[in-house]
C-alpha positions in Angstrom: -0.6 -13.4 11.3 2.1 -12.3 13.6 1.2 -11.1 16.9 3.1 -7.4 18.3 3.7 -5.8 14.7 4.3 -2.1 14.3 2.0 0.1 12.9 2.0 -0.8 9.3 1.9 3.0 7.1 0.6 3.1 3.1 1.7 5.6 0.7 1.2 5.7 -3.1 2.4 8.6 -5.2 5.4 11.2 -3.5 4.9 14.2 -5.6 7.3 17.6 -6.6 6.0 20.4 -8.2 4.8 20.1 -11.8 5.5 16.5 -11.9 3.6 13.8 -13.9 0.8 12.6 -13.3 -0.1 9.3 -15.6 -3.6 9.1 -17.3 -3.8 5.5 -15.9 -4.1 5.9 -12.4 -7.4 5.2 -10.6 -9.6 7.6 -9.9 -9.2 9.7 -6.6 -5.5 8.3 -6.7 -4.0 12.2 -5.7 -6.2 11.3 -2.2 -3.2 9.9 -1.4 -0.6 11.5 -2.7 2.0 12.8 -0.1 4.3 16.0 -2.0 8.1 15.2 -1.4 8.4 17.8 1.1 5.6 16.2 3.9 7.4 13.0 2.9 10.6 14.2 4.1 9.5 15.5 7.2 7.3 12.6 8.3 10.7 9.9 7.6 13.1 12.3 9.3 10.3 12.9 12.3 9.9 9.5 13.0 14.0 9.2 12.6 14.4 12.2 15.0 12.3 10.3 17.5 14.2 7.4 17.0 11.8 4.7 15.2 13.6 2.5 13.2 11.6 1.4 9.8 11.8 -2.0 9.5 10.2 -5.1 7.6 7.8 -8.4 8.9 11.2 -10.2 9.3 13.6 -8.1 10.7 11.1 -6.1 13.6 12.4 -6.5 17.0 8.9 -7.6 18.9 10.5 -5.9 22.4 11.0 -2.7 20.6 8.1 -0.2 20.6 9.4 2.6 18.4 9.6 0.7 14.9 7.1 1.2 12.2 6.6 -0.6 8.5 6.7 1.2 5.7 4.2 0.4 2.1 3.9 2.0 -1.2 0.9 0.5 -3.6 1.1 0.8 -7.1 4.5 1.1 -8.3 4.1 4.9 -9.5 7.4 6.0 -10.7 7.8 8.8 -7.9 8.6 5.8 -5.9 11.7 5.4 -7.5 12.4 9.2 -8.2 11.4 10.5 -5.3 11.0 8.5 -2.3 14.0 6.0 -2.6 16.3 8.7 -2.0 15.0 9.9 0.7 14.4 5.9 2.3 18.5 5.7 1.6 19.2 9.0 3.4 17.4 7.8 6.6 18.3 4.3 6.0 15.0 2.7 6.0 13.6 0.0 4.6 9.9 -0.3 2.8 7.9 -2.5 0.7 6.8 -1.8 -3.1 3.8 -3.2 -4.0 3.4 -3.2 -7.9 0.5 -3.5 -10.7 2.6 -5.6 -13.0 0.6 -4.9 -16.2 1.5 -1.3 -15.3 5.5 -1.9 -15.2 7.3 0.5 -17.5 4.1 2.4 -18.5 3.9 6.1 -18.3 4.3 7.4 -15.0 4.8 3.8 -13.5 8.4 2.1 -12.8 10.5 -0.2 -15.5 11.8 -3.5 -14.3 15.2 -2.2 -14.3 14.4 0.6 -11.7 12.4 -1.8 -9.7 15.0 -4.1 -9.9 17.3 -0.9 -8.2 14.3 -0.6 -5.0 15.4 -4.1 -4.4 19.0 -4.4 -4.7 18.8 -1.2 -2.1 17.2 -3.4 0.2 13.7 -2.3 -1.0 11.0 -5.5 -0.6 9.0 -6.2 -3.8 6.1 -7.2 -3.7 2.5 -7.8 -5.9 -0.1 -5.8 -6.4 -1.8 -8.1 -8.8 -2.0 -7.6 -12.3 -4.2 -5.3 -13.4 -5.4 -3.7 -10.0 -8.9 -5.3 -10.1 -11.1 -5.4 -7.5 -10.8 -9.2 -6.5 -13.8 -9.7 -5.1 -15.7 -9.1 -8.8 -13.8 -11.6 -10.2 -14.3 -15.3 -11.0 -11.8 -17.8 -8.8 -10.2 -18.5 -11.7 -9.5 -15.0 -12.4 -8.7 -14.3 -9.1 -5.7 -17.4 -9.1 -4.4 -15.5 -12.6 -4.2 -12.2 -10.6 -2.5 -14.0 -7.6 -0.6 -16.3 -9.1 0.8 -14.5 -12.6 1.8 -11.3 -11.1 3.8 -13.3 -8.6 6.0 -15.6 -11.4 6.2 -12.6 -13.5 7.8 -10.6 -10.8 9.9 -13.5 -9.5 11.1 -13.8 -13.3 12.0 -10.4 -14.3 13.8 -9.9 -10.8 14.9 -13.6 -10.2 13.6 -12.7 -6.7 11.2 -15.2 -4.1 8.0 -12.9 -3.6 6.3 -13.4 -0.5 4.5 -10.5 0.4 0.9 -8.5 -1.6 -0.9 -6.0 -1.4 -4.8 -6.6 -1.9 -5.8 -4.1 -4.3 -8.0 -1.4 -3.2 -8.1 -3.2 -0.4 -11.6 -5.4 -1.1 -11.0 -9.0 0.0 -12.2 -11.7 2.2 -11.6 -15.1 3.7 -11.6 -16.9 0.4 -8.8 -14.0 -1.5 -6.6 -14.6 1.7 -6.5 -18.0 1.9 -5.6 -18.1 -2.4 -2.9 -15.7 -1.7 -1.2 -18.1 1.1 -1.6 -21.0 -1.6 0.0 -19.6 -4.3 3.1 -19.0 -2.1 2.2 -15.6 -0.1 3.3 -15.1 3.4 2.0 -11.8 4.3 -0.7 -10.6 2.5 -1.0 -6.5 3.4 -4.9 -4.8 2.9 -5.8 -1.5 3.9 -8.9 -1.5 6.5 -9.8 -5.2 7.9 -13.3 -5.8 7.0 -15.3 -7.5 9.7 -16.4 -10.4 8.3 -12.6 -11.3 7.6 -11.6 -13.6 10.4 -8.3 -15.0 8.0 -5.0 -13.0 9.6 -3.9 -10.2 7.6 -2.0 -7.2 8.0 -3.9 -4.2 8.4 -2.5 -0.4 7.3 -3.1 3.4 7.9 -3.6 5.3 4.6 -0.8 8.5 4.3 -3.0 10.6 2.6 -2.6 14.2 1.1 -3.9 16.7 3.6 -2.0 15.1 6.3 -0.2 17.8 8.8 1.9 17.2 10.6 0.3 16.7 14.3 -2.0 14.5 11.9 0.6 12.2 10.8 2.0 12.3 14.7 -1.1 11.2 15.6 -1.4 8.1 13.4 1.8 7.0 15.0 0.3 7.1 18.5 -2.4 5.4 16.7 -5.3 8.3 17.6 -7.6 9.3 15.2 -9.8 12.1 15.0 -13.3 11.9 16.1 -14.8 13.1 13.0 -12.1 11.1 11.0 -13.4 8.1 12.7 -17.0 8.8 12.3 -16.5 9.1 8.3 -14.5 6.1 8.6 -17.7 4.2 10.4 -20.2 5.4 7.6 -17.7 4.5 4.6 -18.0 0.9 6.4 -21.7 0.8 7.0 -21.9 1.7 3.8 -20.2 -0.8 1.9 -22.4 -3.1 4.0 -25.1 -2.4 2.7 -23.9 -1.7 -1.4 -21.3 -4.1 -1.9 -17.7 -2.9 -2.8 -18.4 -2.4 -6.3 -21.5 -0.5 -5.2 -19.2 1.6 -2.6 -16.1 1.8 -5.3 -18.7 3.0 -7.8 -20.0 5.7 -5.3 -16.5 6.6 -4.5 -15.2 7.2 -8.0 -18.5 9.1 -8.9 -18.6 11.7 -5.9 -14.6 11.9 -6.6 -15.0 13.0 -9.8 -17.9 15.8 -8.8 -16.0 17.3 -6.0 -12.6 16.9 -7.2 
């Protein structure tokens, strides 16, 4: 991929008060939700310092202060709630959407993700049904790739170019089925080491982000015991598998939540 990118930043859901929640999110999905407020202040922070928010395309590789901005899923709070806000500070940002999901409670309709893109929003795929790819056959794995592409292109009469790796579980083989089936960038969350195909790597926004936290993911520090849980989630899914470690996840989600 591209050499000198900015720092590449992943939201999902940007909640208000009392808003809802659908039934068919994934488990463990409010992780990452960021409430409107934080959301505000983190786009008008990074404005007030002067970082412009820009796309794979358009960056300026001399200029420093520029970051990319991702949502995953195509939750309808995208639309409600964060589009306004991306107009008001005149940014740009990628949706990434579960087709099968489109119009479904609590998820966007065609028509409104048809509105992210005529204001300058970048659609993108987030396969069809948010499986992990790495469970499936190759032939299920092209239908994911391939299907939620044309059916995105067709509803939006739009080239789509750009995915989003669901949950983030891929390797070499996923990578190089995304470029075939007409990807150019293809967006995961944490790089796994074994995966020596370019891709474009992301720092979660999560919920319990302050403030000097989300400052600090822009100078790209991390916190040592951040990092240290991030090194055992790793190790772990080593040794499991990532069905074994998304299995693990969803279960101790559900008994602390």
């Amino acid at each position: 991929m591209k050499s000198n990118l900015p720092l590449i930043l992943m939201y999902h859901g940007i909640t208000i008060e009392n808003g809802t929640v659908s039934k068919l999110r994934d488990t463990g999905a409010d992780i990452y939700d960021v409430s409107i407020e934080n959301f505000r202040n983190q786009i008008s922070w990074l404005k007030s310092r002067n970082y412009s928010m820009t796309t794979i395309t358009d960056r300026d590789e001399n200029d420093e202060a520029q970051v990319i901005l991702t949502f995953d899923d195509g939750e309808l709070s995208n639309y409600e709630q964060a589009l306004s806000i991306l107009k008001e500070f005149n940014a740009r940002a990628y949706f990434f959407i579960i087709v099968n999901r489109v119009g479904k409670e609590g998820y966007m309709s065609w028509d409104q993700i048809r509105k992210l893109h005529e204001a300058g929003m970048i659609i993108g795929s987030h396969g069809l049904s948010h499986e992990i790819l790495t469970n499936l056959l190759d032939t299920q794995i092209e239908q994911e790739l391939a299907a939620s592409k044309r059916t995105i292109e067709k509803n939006l009469d739009i080239l789509v170019e750009d995915i989003s790796i669901p949950r983030g579980f891929c390797n070499n083989k996923i990578i190089q089925m995304a470029r075939e089936v007409g990807y150019n960038n293809v967006f995961i969350s944490n790089k796994p080491s074994r995966v020596t195909e370019s891709c474009l790597t992301r720092v979660a926004v999560k919920r319990t982000w302050t403030m000097k936290r989300f400052e600090q993911a822009i100078l790209l520090e991390v916190p040592k015991r951040e990092w240290l849980v991030n090194v055992l989630k790793q190790i772990v899914q080593r040794i499991i598998g990532e069905s074994g470690y998304n299995w693990l996840r969803s279960g101790l989600v559900k008994i602390f939540k």
